[in-house]
matplotlib code that plots the C-alpha trace (Angstrom):
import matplotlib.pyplot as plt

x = [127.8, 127.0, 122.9, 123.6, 125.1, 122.8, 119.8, 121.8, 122.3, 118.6, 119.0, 117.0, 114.3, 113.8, 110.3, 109.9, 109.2, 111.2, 114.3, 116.0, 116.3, 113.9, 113.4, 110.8, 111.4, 110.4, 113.3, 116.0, 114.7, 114.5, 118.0, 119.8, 117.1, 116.3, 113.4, 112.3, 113.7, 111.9, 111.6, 108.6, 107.9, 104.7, 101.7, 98.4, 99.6, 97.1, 98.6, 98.3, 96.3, 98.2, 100.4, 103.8, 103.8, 102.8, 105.0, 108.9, 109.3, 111.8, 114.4, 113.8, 114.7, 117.8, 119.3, 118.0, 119.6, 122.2, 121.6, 121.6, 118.6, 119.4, 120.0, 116.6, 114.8, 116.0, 115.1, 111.4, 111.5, 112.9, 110.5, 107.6, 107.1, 104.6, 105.1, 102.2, 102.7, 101.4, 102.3, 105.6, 106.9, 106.6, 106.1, 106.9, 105.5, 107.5, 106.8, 108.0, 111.1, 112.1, 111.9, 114.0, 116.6, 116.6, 117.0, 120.1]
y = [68.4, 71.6, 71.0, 67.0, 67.9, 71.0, 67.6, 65.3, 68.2, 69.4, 72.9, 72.1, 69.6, 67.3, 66.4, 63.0, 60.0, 61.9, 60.5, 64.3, 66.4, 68.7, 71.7, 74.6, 77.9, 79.0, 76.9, 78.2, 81.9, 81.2, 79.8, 82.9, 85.6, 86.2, 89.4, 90.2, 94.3, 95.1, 99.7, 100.6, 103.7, 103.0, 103.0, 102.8, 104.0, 104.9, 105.0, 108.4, 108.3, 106.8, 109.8, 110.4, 113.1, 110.9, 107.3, 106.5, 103.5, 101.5, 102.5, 105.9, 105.2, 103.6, 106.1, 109.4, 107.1, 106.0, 102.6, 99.4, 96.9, 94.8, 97.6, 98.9, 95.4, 95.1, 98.7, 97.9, 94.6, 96.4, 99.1, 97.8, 100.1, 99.0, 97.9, 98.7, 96.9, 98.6, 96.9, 96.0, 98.5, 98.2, 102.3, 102.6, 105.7, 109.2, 110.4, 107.1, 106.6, 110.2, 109.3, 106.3, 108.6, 111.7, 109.6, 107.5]
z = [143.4, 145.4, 144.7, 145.6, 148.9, 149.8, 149.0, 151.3, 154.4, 153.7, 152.9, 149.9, 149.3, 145.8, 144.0, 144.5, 141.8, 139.2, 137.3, 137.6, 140.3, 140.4, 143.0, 144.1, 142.8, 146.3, 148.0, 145.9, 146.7, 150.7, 150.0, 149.0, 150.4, 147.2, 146.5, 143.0, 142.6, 140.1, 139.6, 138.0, 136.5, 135.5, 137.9, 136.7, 133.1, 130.6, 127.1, 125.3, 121.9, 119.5, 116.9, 116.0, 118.8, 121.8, 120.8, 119.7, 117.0, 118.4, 116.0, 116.9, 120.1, 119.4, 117.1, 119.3, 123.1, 121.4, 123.2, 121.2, 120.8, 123.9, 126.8, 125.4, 125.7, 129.1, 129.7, 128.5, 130.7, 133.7, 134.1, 132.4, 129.1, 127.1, 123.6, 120.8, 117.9, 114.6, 111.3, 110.8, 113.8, 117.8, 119.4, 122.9, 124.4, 124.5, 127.9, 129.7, 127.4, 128.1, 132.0, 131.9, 129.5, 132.0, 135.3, 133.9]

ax = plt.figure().add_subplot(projection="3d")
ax.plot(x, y, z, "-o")
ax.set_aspect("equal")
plt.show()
């Protein structure tokens, strides 16, 4: 009801010649003010050579943190850590996960 009546006073705007309502992504964000907060720590990252020293397998990370598979996803998603894939295990790199780890 809220979305019919915000269509009706004009606060928002439907596509046309559809059967459902559909709206902009860009007129819900006016809506509510809405910016994208996203922290990175990552700025112009080049990814270390590839050993056991420089990268964490994810279940490394996850026993050492003490954090469980989801917090870590979002972590990963959050601050955009880079996932290598190798075989059947993804390696995030050390230096990065230790930064997100010491600032929280």
């Amino acid at each position: 009801m809220t979305i019919h009546r915000m269509i009706r006073d004009g606060r928002l705007t439907k596509l046309e010649g559809l059967k459902a309502v559909r709206l902009r992504r860009s007129d819900i964000d006016k809506l509510f003010n809405f910016k994208s907060k996203k922290t990175e720590v990552i700025e112009e990252y080049k990814l270390p050579h590839f050993s056991n020293e420089n990268y964490y397998s994810i279940n490394e990370v996850l026993e050492k943190f003490g954090v469980s598979s989801g917090t870590f996803y979002n972590l990963c998603k959050k601050n955009n850590i880079p996932k290598i894939p190798k075989g059947k295990f993804v390696y995030v790199p050390r230096d990065l996960v230790n930064k997100i780890f010491n600032n929280e």
